[in-house]
ZAMARGU-4260 file (C-alpha; in steps of 0.2 Angstrom, whole numbers, plus 5000, padded with zeros to 4 digits):
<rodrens>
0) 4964/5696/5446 | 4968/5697/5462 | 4987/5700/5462 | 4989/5719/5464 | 4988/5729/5479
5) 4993/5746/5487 | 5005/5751/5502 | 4996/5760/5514 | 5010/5771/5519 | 5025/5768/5512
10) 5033/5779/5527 | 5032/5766/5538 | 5048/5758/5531 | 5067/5761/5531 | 5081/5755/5525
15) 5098/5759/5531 | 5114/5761/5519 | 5129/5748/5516 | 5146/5749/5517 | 5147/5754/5497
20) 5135/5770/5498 | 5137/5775/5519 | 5132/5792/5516 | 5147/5800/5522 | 5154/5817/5517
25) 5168/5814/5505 | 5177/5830/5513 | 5179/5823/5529 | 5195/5811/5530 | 5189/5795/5537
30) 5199/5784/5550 | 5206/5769/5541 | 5213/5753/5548 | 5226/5747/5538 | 5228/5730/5532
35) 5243/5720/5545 | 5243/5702/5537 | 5241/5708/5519 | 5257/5699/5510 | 5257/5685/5524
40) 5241/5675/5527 | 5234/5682/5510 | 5241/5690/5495 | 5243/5708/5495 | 5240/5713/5478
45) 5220/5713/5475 | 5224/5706/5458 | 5234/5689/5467 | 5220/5692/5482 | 5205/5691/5469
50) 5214/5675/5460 | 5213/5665/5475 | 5198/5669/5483 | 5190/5665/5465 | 5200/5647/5464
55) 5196/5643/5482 | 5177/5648/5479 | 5176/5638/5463 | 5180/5621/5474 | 5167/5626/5485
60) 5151/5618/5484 | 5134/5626/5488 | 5125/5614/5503 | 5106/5615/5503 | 5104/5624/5519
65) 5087/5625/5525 | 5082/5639/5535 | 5090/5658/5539 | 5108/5658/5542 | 5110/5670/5556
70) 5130/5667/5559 | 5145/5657/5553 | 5160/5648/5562 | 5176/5651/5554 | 5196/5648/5553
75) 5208/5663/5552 | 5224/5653/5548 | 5234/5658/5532 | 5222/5656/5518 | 5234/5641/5508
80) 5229/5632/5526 | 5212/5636/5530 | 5207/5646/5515 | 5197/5632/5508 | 5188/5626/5525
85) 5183/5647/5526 | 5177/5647/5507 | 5166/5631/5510 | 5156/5642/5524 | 5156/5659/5515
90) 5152/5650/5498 | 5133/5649/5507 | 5133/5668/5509 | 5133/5672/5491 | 5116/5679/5485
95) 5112/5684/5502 | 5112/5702/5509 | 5116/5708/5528 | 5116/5726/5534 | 5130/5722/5546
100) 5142/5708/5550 | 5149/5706/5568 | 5164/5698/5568 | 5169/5693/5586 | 5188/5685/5587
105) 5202/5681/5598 | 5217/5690/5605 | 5233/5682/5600 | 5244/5698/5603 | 5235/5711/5617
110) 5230/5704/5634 | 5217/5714/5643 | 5202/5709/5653 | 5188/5713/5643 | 5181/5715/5624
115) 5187/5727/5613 | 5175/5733/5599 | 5181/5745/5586 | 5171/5758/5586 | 5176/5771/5572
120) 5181/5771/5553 | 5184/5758/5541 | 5195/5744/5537 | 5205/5743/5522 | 5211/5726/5513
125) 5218/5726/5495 | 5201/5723/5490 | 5194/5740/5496 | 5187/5746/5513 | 5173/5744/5524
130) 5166/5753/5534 | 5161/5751/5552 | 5143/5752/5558 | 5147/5765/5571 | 5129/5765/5577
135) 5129/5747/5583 | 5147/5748/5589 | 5145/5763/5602 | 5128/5754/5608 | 5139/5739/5609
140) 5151/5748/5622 | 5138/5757/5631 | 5130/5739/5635 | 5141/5735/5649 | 5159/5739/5660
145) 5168/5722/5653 | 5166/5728/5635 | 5176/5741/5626 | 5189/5750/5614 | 5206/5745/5616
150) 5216/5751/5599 | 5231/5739/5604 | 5221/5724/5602 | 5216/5728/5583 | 5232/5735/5576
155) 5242/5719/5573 | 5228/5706/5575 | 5225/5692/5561 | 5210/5684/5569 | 5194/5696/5562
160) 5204/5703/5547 | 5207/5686/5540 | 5187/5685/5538 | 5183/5701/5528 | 5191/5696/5509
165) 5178/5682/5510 | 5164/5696/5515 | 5169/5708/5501 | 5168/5692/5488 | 5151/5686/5494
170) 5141/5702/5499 | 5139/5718/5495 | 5134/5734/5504 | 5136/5727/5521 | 5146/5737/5536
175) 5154/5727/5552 | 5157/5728/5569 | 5175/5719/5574 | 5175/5714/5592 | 5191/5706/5599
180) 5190/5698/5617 | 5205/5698/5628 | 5197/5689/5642 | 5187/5672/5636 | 5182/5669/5652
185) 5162/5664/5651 | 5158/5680/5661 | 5165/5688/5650 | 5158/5681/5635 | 5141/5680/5640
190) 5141/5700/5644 | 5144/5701/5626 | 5133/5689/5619 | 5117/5696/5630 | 5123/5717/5622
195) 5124/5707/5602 | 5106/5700/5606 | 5100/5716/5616 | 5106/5729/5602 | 5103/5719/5587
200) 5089/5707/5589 | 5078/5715/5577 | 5092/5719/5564 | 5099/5712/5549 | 5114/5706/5554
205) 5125/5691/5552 | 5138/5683/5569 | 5156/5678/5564 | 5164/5669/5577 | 5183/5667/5570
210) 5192/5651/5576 | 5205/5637/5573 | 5204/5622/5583 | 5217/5611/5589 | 5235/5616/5592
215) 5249/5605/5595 | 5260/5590/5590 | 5251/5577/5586 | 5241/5572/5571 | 5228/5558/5581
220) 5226/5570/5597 | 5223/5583/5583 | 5206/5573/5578 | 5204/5566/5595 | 5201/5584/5600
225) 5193/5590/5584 | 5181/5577/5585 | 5172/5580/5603 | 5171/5600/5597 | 5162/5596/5578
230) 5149/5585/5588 | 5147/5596/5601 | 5144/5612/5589 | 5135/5601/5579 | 5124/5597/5592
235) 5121/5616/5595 | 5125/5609/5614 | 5130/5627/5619 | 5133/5623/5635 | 5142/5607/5633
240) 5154/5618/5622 | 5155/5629/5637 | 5160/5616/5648 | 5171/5607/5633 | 5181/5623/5632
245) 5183/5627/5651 | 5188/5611/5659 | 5199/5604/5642 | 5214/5611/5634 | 5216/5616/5617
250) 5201/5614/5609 | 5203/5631/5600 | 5211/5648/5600 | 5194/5656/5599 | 5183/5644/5609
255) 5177/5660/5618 | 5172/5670/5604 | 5162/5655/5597 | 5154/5650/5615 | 5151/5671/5612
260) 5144/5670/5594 | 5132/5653/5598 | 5124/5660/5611 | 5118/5675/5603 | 5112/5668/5589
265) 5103/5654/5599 | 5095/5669/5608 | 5089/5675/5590 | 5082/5660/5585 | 5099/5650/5581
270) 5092/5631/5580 | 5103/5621/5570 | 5123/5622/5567 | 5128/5614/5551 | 5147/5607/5547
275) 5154/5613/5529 | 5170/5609/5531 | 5184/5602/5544 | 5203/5597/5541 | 5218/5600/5548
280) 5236/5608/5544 | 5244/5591/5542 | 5229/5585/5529 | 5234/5601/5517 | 5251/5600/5520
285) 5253/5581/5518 | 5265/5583/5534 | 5259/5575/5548 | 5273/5576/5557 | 5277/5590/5569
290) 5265/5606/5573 | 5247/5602/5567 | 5231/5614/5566 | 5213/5610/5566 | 5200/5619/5556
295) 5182/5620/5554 | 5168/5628/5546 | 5151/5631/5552 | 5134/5636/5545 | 5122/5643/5561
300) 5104/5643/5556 | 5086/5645/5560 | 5072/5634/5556 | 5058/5641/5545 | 5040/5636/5554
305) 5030/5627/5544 | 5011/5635/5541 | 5003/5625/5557 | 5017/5634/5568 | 5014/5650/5563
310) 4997/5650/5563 | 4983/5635/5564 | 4968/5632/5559 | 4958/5639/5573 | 4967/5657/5569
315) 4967/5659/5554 | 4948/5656/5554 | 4947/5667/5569 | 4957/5680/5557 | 4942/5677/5542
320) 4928/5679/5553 | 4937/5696/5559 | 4939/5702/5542 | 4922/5697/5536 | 4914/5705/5552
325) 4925/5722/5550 | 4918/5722/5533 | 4903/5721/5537 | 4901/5734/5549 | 4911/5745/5540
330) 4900/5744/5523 | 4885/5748/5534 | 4892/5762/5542 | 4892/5755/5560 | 4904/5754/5574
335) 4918/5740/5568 | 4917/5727/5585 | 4930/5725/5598 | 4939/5708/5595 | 4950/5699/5609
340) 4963/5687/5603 | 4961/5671/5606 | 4978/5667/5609 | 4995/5676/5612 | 5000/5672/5594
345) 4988/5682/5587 | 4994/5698/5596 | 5012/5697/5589 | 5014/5710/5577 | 5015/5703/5557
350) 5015/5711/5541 | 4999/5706/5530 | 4987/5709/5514 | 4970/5707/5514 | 4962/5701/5496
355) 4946/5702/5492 | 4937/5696/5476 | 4920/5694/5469 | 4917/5680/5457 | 4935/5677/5455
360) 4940/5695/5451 | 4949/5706/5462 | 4938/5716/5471 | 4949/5723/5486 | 4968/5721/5489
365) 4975/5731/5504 | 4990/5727/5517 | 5005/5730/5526 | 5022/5725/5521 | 5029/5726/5536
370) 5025/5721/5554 | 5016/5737/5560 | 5002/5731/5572 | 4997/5714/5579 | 4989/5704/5570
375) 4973/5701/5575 | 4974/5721/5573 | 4980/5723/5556 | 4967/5711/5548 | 4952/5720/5554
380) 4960/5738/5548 | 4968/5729/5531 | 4949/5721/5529 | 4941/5738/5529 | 4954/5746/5519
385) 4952/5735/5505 | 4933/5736/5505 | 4933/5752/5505 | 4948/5762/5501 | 4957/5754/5486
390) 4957/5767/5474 | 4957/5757/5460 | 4939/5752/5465 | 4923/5759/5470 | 4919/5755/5487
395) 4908/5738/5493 | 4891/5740/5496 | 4882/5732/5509 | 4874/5722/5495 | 4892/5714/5489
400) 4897/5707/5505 | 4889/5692/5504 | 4898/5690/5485 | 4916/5692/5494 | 4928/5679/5495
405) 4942/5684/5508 | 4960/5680/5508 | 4971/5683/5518 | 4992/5684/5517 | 5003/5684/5531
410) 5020/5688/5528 | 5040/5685/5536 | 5049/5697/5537 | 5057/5708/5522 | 5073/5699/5517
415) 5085/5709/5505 | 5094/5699/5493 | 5109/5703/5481 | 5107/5690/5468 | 5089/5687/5459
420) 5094/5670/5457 | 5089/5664/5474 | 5072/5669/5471 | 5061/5654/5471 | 5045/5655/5461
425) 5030/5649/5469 | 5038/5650/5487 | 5045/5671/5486 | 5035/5686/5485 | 5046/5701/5479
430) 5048/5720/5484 | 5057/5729/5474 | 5061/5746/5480 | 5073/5763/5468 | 5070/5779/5476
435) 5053/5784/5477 | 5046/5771/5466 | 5041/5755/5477 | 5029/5737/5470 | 5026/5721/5478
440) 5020/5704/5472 | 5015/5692/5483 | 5020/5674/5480 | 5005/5666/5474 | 5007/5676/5457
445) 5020/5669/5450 | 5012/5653/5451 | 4993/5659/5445 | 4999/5666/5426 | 5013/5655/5425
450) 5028/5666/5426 | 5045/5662/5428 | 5057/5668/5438 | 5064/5682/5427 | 5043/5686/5422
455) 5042/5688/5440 | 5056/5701/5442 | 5052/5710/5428 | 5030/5712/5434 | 5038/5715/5450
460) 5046/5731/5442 | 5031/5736/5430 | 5021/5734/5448 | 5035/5749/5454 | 5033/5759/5442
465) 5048/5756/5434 | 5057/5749/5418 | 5056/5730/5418 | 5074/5728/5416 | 5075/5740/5434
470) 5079/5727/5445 | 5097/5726/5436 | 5101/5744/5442 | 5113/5746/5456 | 5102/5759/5464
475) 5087/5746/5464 | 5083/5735/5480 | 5076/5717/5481 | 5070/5712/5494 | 5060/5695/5494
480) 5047/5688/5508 | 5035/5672/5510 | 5019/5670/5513 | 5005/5661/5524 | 4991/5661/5514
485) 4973/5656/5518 | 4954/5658/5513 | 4938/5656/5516 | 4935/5643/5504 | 4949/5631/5511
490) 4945/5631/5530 | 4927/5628/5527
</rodrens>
């Protein structure tokens, strides 16, 4: 059974709070933003809020997104305009969890030269409130000059408040940053975008860029417009958008916080741009005649790597023979060899398990969950851990390790999720997490005794230390990962 493993040092790991459980002190008054388009773009009562967000959801369809979303494209027109077009973006959200959302719009009130990032508090709709990450805000405006607070540009503006009903509906325990930009000059922009990527490139965050398209009087020009902007977005052209937006009128209100949002998230991986929805005021109204609107909706995404591009097959044998040749060193009480990577791959940090077994039993199951050392590093200390300091068994002798077959998991990173559902069996691992109490399962386990998803779950929490039904606990965290897995057996 080689299935079940140990976490070195659990220590190594955090996890910051959401928006629901912030850890503030309940006796201090927090700053709150109050709602300014609440009655107007969308209904004011949480009840007749809920309603529609529920209807408009329930004609949204789930699109088979490959890949990690790291942002969205959205409209901010009144919701019985562009409430749809929204919902068929955020509707892709739902079972996914981000710590923080950075929601970057435009400035259709305030004019100042610059971008204003609310730093402090929470925002309130009549769904609840959320609370700002003020960690990532403050870093945000100590970035650079041209980057801010500016309370003016928040207090009246429609543009990022618009977004957050459809957040509280699909997430949970998020927090966000709302930046407005005055100025959407490219210089601008781009000061942003490089502080987003500079502050938050390792976090687990998600990029709104809040938008409508065309504005103006006619219906054809509308599309003539809309068109070149969808193909150019969906090209993820960035820098034909940048051109598209500074040399051509009218191709959106928010051209800059989207040229702002794309080139961060390209800068974290971004590959792909994928079109949910587009339509125009005139297509919901029926009236074509007279002021006409453009929306769209945009998924922005990164391409998982397939097993040869993370790692080939001259690596991972180059992993093996470390592993075996840690062992055996180590089992004979001699000096564990210096090993040089043979390419710069090898050097990137990676979390990982090392399994060994002996005629098909486990004999050996030792790893980190998350990316601590490089690794080329972390296979030789993970190897000799498992030979040697699972406490589960007695330690290899010199004898064994010819007997040994070695396995070796390399893992993406931790990815926490909201809804069990999106769990996939065969491709997922699981960590699930409630206080002290932590257990892991790596995704071949599911497949080797035949579980189901819900079997899964429940091992998963048995694995914890917990009750089976654990993982339906508020207080429980799931988190879920994949795997590169690769033995001996198979590469020679």
């Amino acid at each position: 059974m080689k299935i079940f493993f140990i976490l070195i040092s659990t220590a190594l790991m955090t996890y910051p709070s959401g928006c629901e459980k912030d850890g503030r002190d309940n006796s201090m008054k927090t700053v709150l933003r109050e709602p300014a388009v609440a009655g107007s773009f969308y209904p004011g009562k949480s009840d007749e809020l809920m309603k529609m967000l529920e209807e408009l959801f329930s004609e949204a369809e789930e699109k088979d997104i490959k890949g990690k979303i790291l942002g969205i494209i959205s409209p901010h027109a009144g919701y019985p305009y562009s409430g749809l077009t929204a919902a068929k973006g955020y509707k892709q959200l739902e079972g996914k969890h981000f710590e923080t959302v950075i929601i970057v719009g435009p400035s259709h009130r305030t004019s100042f030269n610059a971008s204003s990032v609310y730093r402090e508090g929470g925002w309130k709709t009549p769904l609840g409130i959320v609370y700002i990450d003020e960690e990532i805000a403050n870093k945000l405006i100590a970035e650079d000059k041209t980057i801010d607070y500016y309370p003016q540009a928040h207090t009246l503006e429609h543009s990022l408040e618009v977004q957050i009903p459809f957040l509280q509906v699909v997430l949970k325990n998020f927090k966000i940053v709302p930046i407005i930009i005055g100025d959407q000059n490219p210089k601008i922009c781009e000061k942003l975008a490089d502080a987003i990527v500079k502050v938050c490139k390792d976090k687990n965050i998600l990029l709104i860029a809040s938008t409508d398209l065309y504005h103006g009087y006619s219906y054809d020009e509308c599309y003539s417009s809309d068109s070149l902007v969808l193909k150019t977005i969906g090209k993820f052209d960035i820098n034909g958008f940048k051109k598209l937006y500074t040399t051509k009128e009218n191709v959106g209100c928010g051209a800059g916080p989207t040229y702002t949002v794309l080139r961060a998230a390209k800068a974290m991986g971004a590959t792909n741009c994928i079109l949910c929805d587009h339509t125009t005021s005139g297509d919901v109204t029926g009236e074509k005649e007279g002021y006409i609107v453009g929306y769209s909706s945009f998924i922005i995404t990164a391409e998982k790597k397939n097993d040869e591009e993370i790692l080939s097959d001259k690596e991972r044998l180059f992993l093996l023979d470390i592993a075996r040749k840690s062992i055996e060193a180590s089992v004979n009480g001699e000096s564990i060899p210096e090993f040089k990577p043979i390419t710069e791959r090898l050097k990137e940090p990676r979390g990982l398990f090392v399994t060994l077994t002996k005629n098909g039993m486990l004999r050996g199951c030792i790893g980190y969950i998350q990316a601590i050392k490089p690794i080329y590093a972390a296979v030789s200390e993970m190897a000799v851990s498992a030979a040697l300091k699972d406490p589960r068994f007695p330690p290899v002798s010199s004898k064994e390790v010819s007997q040994l077959s070695i396995e070796i998991s390399v893992l993406t990173p931790l990815e926490k999720i909201d809804n069990p559902e999106v769990i996939s069996v065969g491709r997922d691992g699981i960590f699930i997490k409630k206080g002290l109490y932590s257990g892991l399962l790596l995704p071949q386990v599911a497949t080797e005794y035949g579980w189901d998803r819900e079997k899964f779950i429940e091992e998963t929490c048995h694995k914890a230390g917990l009750p089976s039904n654990a993982y339906k606990d508020p207080e429980t965290e799931i988190f879920i990962f994949q795997a590169l897995i690769f033995n001996e057996e198979e590469l020679r």
